[in-house]
N, CA, C and O atoms as a GROMACS GRO file, in nm:
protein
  536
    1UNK      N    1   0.578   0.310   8.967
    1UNK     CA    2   0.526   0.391   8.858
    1UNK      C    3   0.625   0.504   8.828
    1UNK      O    4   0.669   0.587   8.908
    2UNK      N    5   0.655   0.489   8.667
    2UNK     CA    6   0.757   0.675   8.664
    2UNK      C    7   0.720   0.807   8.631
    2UNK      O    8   0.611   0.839   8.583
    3UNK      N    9   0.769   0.846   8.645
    3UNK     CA   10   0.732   1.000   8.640
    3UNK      C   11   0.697   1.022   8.460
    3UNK      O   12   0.756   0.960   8.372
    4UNK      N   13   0.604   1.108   8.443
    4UNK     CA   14   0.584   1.132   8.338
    4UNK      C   15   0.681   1.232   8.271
    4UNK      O   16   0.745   1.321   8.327
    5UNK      N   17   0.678   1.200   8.146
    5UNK     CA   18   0.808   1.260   8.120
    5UNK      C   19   0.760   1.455   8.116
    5UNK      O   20   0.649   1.502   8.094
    6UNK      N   21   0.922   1.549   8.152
    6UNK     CA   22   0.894   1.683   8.110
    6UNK      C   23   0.811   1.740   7.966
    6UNK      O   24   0.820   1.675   7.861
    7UNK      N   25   0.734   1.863   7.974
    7UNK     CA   26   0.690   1.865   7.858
    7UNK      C   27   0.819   1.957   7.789
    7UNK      O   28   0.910   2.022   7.842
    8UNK      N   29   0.781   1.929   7.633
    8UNK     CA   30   0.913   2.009   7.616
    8UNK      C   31   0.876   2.094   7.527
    8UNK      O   32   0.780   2.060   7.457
    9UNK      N   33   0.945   2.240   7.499
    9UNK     CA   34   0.907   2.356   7.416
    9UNK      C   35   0.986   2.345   7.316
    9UNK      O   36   1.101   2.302   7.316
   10UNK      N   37   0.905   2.394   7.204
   10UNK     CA   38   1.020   2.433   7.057
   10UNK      C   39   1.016   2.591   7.037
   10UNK      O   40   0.920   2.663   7.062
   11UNK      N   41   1.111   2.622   7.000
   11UNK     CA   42   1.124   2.733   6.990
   11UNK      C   43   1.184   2.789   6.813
   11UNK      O   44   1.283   2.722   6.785
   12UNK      N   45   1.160   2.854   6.738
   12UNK     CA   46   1.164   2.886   6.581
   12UNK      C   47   1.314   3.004   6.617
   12UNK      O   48   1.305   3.106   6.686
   13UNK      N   49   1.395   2.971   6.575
   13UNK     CA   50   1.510   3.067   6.600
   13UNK      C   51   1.547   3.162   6.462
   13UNK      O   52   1.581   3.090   6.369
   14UNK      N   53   1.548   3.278   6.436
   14UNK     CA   54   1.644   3.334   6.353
   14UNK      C   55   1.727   3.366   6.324
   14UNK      O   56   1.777   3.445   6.404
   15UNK      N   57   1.821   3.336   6.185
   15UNK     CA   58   1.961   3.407   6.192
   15UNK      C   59   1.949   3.495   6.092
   15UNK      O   60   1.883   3.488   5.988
   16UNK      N   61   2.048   3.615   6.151
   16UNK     CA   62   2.027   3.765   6.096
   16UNK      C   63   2.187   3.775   6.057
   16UNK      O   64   2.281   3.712   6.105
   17UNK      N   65   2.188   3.863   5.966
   17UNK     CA   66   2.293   3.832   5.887
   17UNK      C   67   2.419   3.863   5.948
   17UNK      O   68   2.526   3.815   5.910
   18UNK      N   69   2.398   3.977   6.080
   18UNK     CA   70   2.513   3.988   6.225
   18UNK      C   71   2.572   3.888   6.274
   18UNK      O   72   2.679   3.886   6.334
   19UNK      N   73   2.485   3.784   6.243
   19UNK     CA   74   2.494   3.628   6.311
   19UNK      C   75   2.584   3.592   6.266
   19UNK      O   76   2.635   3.504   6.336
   20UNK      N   77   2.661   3.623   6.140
   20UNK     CA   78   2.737   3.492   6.073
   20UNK      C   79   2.876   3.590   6.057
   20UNK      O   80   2.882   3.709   6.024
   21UNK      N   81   2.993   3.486   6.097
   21UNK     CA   82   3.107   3.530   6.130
   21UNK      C   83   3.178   3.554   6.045
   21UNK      O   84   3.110   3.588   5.948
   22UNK      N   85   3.338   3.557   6.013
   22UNK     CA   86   3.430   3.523   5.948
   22UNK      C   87   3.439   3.433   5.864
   22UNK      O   88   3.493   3.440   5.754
   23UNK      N   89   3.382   3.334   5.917
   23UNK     CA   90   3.435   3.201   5.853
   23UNK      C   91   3.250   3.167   5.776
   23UNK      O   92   3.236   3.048   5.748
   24UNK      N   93   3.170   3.225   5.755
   24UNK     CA   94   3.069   3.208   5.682
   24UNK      C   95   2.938   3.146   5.787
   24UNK      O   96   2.818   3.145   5.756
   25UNK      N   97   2.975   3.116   5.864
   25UNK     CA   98   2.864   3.062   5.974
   25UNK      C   99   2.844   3.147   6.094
   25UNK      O  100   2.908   3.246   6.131
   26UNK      N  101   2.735   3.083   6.152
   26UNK     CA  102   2.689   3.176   6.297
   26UNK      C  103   2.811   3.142   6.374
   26UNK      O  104   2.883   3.043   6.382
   27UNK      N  105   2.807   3.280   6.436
   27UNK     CA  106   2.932   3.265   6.547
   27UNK      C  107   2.864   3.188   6.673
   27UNK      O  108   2.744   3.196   6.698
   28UNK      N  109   2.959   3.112   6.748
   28UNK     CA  110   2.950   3.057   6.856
   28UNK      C  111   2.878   3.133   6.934
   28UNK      O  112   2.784   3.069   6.981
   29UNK      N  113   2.880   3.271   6.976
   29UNK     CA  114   2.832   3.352   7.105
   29UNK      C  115   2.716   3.341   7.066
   29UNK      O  116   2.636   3.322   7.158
   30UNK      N  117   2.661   3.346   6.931
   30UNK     CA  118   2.510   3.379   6.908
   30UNK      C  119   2.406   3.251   6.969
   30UNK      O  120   2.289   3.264   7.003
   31UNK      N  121   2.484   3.132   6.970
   31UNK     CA  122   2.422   3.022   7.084
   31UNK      C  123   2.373   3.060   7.196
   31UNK      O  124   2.263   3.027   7.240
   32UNK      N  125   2.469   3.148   7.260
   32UNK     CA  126   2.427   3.179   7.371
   32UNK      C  127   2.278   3.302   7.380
   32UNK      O  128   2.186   3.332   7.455
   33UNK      N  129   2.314   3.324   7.302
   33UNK     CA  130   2.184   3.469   7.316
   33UNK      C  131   2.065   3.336   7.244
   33UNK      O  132   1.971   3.306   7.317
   34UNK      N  133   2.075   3.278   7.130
   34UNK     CA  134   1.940   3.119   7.134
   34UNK      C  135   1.895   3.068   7.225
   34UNK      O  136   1.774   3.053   7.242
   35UNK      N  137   2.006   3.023   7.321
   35UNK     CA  138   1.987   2.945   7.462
   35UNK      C  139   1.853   3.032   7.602
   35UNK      O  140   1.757   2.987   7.665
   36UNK      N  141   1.918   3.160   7.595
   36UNK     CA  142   1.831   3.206   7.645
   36UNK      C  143   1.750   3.255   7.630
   36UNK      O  144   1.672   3.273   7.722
   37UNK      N  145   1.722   3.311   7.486
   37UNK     CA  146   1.584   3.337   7.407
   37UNK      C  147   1.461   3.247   7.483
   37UNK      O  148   1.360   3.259   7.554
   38UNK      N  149   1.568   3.122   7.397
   38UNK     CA  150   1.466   2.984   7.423
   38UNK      C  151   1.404   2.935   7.559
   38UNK      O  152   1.298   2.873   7.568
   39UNK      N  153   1.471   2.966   7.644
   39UNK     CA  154   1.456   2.920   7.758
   39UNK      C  155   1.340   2.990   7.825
   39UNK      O  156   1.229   2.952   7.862
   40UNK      N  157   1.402   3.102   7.826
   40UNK     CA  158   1.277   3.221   7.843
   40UNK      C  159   1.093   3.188   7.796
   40UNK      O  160   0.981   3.176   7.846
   41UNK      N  161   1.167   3.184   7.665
   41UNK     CA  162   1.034   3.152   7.584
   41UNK      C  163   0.943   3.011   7.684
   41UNK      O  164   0.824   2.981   7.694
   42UNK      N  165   1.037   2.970   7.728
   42UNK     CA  166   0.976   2.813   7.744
   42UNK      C  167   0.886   2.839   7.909
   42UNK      O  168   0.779   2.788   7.942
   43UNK      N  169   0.967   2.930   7.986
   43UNK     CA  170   0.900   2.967   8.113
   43UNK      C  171   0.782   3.057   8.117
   43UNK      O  172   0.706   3.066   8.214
   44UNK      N  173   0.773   3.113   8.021
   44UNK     CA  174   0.686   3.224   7.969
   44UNK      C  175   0.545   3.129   7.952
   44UNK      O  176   0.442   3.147   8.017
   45UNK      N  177   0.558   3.055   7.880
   45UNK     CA  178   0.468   2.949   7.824
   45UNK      C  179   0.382   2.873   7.881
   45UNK      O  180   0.260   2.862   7.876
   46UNK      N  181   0.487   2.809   7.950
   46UNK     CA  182   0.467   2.684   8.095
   46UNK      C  183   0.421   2.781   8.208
   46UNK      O  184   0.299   2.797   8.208
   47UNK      N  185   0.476   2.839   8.288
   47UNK     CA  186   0.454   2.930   8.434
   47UNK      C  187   0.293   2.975   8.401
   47UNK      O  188   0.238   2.999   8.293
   48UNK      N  189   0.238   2.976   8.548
   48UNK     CA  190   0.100   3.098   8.485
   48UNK      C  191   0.133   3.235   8.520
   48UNK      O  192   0.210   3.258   8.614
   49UNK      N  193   0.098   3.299   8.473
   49UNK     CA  194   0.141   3.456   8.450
   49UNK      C  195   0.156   3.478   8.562
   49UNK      O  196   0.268   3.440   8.598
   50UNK      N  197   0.083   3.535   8.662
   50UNK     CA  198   0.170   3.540   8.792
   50UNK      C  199   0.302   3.495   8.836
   50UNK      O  200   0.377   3.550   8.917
   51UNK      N  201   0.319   3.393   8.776
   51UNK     CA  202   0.481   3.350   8.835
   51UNK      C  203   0.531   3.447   8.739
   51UNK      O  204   0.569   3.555   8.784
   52UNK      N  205   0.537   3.425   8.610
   52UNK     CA  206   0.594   3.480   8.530
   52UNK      C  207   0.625   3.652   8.567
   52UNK      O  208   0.728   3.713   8.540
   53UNK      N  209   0.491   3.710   8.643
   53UNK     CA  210   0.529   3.862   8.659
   53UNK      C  211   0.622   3.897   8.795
   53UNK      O  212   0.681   4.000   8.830
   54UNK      N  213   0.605   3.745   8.866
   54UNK     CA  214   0.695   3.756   9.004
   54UNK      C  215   0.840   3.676   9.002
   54UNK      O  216   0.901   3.637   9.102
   55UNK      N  217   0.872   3.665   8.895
   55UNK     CA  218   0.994   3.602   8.892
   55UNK      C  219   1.118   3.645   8.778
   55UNK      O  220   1.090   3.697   8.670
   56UNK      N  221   1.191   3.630   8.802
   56UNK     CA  222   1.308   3.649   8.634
   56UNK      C  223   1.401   3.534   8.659
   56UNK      O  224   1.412   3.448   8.747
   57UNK      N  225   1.471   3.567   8.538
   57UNK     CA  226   1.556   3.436   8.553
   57UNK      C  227   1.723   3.490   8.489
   57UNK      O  228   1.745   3.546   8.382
   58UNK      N  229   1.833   3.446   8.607
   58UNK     CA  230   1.969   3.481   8.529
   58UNK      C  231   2.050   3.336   8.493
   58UNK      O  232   2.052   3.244   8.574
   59UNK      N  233   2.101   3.329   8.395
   59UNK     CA  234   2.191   3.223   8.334
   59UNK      C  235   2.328   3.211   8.454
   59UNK      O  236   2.419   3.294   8.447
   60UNK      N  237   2.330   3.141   8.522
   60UNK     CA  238   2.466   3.068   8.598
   60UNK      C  239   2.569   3.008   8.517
   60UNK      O  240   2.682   3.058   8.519
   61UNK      N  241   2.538   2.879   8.425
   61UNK     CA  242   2.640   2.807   8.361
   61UNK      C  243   2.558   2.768   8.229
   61UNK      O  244   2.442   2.729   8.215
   62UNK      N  245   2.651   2.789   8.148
   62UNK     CA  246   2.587   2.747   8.000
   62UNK      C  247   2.694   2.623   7.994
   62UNK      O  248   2.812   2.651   8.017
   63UNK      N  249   2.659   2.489   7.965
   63UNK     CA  250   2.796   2.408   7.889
   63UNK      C  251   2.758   2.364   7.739
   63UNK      O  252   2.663   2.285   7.733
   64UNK      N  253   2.811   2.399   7.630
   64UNK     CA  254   2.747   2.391   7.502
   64UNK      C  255   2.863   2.304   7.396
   64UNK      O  256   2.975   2.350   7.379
   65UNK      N  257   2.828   2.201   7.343
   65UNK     CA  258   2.897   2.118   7.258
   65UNK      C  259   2.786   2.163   7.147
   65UNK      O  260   2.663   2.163   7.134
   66UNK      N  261   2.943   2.213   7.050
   66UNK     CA  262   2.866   2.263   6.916
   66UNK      C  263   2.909   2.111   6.821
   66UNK      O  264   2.994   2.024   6.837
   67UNK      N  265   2.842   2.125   6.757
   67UNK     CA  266   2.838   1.928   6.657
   67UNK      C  267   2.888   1.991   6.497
   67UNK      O  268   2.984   1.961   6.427
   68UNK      N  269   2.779   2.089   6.477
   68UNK     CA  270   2.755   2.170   6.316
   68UNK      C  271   2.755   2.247   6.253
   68UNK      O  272   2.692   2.207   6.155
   69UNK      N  273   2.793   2.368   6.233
   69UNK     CA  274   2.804   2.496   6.184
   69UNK      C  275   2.619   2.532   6.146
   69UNK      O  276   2.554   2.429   6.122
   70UNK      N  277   2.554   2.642   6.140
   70UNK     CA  278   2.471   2.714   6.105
   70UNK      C  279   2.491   2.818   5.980
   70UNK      O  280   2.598   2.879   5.973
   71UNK      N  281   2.416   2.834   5.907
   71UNK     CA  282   2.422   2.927   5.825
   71UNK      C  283   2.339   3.035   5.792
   71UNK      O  284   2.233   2.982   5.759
   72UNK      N  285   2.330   3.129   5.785
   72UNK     CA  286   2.217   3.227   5.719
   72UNK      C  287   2.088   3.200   5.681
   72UNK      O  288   1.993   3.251   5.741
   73UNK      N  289   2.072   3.119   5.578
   73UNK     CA  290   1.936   3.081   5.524
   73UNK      C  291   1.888   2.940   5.610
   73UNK      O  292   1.772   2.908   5.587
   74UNK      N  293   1.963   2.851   5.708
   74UNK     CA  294   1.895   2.787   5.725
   74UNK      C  295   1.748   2.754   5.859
   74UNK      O  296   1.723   2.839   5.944
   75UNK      N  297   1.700   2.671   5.854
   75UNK     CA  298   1.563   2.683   5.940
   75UNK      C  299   1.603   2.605   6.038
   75UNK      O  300   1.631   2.487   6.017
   76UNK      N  301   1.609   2.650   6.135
   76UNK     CA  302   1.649   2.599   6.343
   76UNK      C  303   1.522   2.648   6.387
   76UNK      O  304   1.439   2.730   6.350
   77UNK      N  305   1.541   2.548   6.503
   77UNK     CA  306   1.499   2.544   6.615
   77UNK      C  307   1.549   2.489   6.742
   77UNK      O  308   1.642   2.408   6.743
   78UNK      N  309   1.495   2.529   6.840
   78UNK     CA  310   1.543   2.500   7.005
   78UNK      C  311   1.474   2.448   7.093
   78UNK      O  312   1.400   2.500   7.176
   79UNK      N  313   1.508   2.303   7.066
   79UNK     CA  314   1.421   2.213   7.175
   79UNK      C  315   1.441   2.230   7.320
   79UNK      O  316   1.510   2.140   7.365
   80UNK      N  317   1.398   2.327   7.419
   80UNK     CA  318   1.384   2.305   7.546
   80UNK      C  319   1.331   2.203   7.656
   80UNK      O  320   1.214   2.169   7.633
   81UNK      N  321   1.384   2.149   7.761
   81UNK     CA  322   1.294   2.083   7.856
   81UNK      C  323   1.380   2.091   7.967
   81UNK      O  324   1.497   2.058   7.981
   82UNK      N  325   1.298   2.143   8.045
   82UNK     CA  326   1.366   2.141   8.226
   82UNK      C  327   1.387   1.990   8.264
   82UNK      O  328   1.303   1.901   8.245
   83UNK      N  329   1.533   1.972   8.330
   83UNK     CA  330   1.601   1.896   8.419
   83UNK      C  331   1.573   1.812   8.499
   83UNK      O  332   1.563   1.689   8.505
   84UNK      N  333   1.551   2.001   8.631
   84UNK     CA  334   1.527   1.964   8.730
   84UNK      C  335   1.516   2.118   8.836
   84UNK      O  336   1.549   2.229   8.796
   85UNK      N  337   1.483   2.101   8.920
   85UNK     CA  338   1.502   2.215   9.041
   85UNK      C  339   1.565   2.183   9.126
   85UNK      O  340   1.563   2.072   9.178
   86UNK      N  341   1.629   2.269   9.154
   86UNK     CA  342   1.709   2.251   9.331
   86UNK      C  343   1.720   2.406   9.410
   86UNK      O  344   1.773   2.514   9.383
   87UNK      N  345   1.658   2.361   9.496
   87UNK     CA  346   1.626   2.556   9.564
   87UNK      C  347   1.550   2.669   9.441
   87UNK      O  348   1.449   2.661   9.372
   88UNK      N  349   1.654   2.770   9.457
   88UNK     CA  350   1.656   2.852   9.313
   88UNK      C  351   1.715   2.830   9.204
   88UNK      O  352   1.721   2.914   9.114
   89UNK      N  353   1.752   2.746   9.200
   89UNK     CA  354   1.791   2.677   9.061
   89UNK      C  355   1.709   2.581   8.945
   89UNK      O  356   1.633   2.488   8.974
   90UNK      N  357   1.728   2.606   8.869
   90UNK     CA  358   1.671   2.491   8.732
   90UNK      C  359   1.783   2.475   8.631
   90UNK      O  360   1.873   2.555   8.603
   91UNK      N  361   1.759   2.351   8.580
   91UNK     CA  362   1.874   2.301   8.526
   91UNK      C  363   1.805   2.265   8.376
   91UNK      O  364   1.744   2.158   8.368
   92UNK      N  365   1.813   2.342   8.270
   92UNK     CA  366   1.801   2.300   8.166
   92UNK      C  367   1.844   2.206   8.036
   92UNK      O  368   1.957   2.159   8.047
   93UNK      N  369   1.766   2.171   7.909
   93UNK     CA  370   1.876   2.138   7.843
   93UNK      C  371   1.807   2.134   7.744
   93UNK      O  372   1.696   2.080   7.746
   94UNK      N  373   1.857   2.190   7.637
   94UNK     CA  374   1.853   2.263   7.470
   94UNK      C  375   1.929   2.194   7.350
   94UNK      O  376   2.048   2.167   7.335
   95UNK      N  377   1.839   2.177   7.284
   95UNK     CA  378   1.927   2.134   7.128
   95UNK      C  379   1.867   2.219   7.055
   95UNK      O  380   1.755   2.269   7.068
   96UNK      N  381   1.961   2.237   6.961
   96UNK     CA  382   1.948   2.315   6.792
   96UNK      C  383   1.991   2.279   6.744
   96UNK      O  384   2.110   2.253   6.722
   97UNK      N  385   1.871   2.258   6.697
   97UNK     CA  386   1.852   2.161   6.513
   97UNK      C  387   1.809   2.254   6.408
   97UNK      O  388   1.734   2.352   6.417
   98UNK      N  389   1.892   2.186   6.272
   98UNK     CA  390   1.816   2.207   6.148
   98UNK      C  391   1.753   2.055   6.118
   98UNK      O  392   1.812   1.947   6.108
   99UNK      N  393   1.626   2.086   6.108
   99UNK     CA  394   1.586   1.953   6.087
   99UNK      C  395   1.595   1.865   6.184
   99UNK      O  396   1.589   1.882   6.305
  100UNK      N  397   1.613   1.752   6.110
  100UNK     CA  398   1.695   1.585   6.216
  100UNK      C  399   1.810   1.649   6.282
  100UNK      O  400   1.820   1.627   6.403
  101UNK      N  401   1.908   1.732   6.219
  101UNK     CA  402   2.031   1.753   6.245
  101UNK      C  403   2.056   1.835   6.352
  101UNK      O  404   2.007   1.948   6.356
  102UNK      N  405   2.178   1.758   6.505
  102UNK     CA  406   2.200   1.845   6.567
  102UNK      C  407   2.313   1.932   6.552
  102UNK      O  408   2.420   1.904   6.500
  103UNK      N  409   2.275   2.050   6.607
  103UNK     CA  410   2.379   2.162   6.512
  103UNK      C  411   2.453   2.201   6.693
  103UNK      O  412   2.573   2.228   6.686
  104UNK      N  413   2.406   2.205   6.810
  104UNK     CA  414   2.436   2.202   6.946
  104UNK      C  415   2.364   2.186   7.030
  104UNK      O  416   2.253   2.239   7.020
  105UNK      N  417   2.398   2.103   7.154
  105UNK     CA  418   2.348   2.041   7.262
  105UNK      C  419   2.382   2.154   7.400
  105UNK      O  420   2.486   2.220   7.398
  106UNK      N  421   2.320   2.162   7.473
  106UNK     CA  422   2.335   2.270   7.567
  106UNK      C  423   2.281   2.193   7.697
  106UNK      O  424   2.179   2.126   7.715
  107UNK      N  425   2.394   2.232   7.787
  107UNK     CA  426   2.319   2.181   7.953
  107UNK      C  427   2.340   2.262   8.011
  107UNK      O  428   2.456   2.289   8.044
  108UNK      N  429   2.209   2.351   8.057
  108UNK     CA  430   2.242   2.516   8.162
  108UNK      C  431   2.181   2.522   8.289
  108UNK      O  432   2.082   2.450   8.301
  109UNK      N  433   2.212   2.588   8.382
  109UNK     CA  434   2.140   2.598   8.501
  109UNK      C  435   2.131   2.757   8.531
  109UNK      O  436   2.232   2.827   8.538
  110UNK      N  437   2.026   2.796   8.544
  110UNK     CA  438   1.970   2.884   8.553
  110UNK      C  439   1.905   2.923   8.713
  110UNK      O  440   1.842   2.839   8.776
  111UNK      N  441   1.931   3.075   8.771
  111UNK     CA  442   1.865   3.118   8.914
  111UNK      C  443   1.750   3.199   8.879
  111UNK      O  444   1.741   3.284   8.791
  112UNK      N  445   1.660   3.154   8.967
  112UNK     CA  446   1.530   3.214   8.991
  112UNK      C  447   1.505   3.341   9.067
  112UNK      O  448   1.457   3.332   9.180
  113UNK      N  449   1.535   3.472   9.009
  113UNK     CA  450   1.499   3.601   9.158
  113UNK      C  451   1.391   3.613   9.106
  113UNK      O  452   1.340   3.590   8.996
  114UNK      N  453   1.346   3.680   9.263
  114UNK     CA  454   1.237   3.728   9.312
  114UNK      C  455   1.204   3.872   9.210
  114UNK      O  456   1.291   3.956   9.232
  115UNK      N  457   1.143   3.901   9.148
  115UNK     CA  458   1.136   4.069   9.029
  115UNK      C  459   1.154   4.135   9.123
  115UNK      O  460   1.251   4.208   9.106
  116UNK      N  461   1.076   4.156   9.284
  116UNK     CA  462   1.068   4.261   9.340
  116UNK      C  463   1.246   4.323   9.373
  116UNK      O  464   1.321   4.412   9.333
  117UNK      N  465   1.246   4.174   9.499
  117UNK     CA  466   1.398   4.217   9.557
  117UNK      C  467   1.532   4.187   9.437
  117UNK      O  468   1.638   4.249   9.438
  118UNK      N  469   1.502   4.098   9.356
  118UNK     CA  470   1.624   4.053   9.284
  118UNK      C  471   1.681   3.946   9.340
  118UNK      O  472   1.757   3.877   9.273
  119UNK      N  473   1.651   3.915   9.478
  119UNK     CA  474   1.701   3.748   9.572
  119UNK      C  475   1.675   3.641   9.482
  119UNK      O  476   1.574   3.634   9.412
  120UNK      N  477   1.770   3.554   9.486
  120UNK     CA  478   1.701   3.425   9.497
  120UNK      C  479   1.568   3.330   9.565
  120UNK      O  480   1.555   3.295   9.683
  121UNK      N  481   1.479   3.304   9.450
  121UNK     CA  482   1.372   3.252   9.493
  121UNK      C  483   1.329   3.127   9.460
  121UNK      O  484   1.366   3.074   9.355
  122UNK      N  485   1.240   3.062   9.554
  122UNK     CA  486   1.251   2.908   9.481
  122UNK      C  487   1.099   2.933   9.416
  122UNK      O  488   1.020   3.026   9.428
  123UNK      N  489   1.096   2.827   9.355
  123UNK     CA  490   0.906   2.828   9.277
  123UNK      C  491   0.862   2.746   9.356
  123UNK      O  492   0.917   2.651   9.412
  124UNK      N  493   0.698   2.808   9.366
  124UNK     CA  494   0.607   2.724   9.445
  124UNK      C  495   0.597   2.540   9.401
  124UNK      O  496   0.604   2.518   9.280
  125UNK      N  497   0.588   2.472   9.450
  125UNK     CA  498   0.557   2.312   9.406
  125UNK      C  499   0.484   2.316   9.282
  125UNK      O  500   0.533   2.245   9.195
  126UNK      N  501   0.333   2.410   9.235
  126UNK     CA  502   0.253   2.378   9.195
  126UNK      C  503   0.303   2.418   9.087
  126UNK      O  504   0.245   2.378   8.986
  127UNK      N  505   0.430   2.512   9.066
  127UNK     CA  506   0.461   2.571   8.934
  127UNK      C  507   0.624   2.474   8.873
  127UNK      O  508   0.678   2.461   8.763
  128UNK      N  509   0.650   2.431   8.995
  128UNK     CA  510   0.757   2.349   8.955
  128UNK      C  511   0.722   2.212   8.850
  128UNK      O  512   0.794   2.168   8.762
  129UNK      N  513   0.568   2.158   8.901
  129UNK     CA  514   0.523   2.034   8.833
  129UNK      C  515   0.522   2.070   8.679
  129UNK      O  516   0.575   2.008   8.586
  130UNK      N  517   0.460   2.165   8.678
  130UNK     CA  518   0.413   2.239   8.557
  130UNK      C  519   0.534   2.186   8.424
  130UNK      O  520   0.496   2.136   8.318
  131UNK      N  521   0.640   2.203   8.450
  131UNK     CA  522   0.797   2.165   8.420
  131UNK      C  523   0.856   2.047   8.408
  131UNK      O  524   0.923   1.998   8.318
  132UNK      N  525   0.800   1.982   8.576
  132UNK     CA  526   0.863   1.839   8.598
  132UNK      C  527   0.722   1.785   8.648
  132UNK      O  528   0.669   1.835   8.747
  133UNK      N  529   0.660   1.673   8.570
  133UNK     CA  530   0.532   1.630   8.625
  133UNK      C  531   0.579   1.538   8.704
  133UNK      O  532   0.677   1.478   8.660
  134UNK      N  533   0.524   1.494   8.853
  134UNK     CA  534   0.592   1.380   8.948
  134UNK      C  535   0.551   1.222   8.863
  134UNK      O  536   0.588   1.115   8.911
   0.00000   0.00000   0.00000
């Protein structure tokens, strides 16, 4: 029998007119501040509040293949769905789309501290499923 698949979050992104570079489109870096908007958003969602008030989360590795340029007026979003876990780690992965269209693909792994100490922490089983159903 397989695992049921992750659930996955959408996320409604905005571009502000800071967003858009030189060359008439969103700059590359602004992916990165999407990526973790989104991600955030997605643990926020999924976790039950308790985890959420006992945990944070820092970005380790972003790897991002951009496909499409973005522009000002158009309507994105950021499909999230967790990986996987390993210890304090989760391994994400993100697309932004307009529409059908992918505009970038993202594979990140992300550490789990503890809010209090700032350590690395792993999530309980029951909050990990939540993410990855067995």
């Amino acid at each position: 029998m397989s695992a049921a698949p992750a659930p996955t979050h959408i996320h409604a992104l905005a571009i502000e007119p800071g967003d858009i570079d030189f060359m008439g489109h969103v700059n590359n870096a602004v992916y990165l501040e999407w990526v973790q908007e989104a991600v955030i958003a997605y643990w926020q969602r999924m976790a039950p509040a308790e985890a959420v008030a006992q945990h944070l989360w820092v970005a380790l590795k972003h790897e991002i293949t951009y496909c499409r340029p973005a522009f000002l007026d158009d309507a994105i979003v950021a499909t999230v769905v967790a990986e996987g876990v390993q210890g304090a780690r989760a391994f994400f992965s993100t697309l932004i789309q307009r529409g059908e269209e992918v505009l970038a693909e993202v594979k990140s792994s992300w550490c789990c501290l503890d809010a209090d100490t700032l350590r690395p922490a792993r999530l309980a089983r029951d909050v990990v499923r939540r993410f990855l159903p067995e």
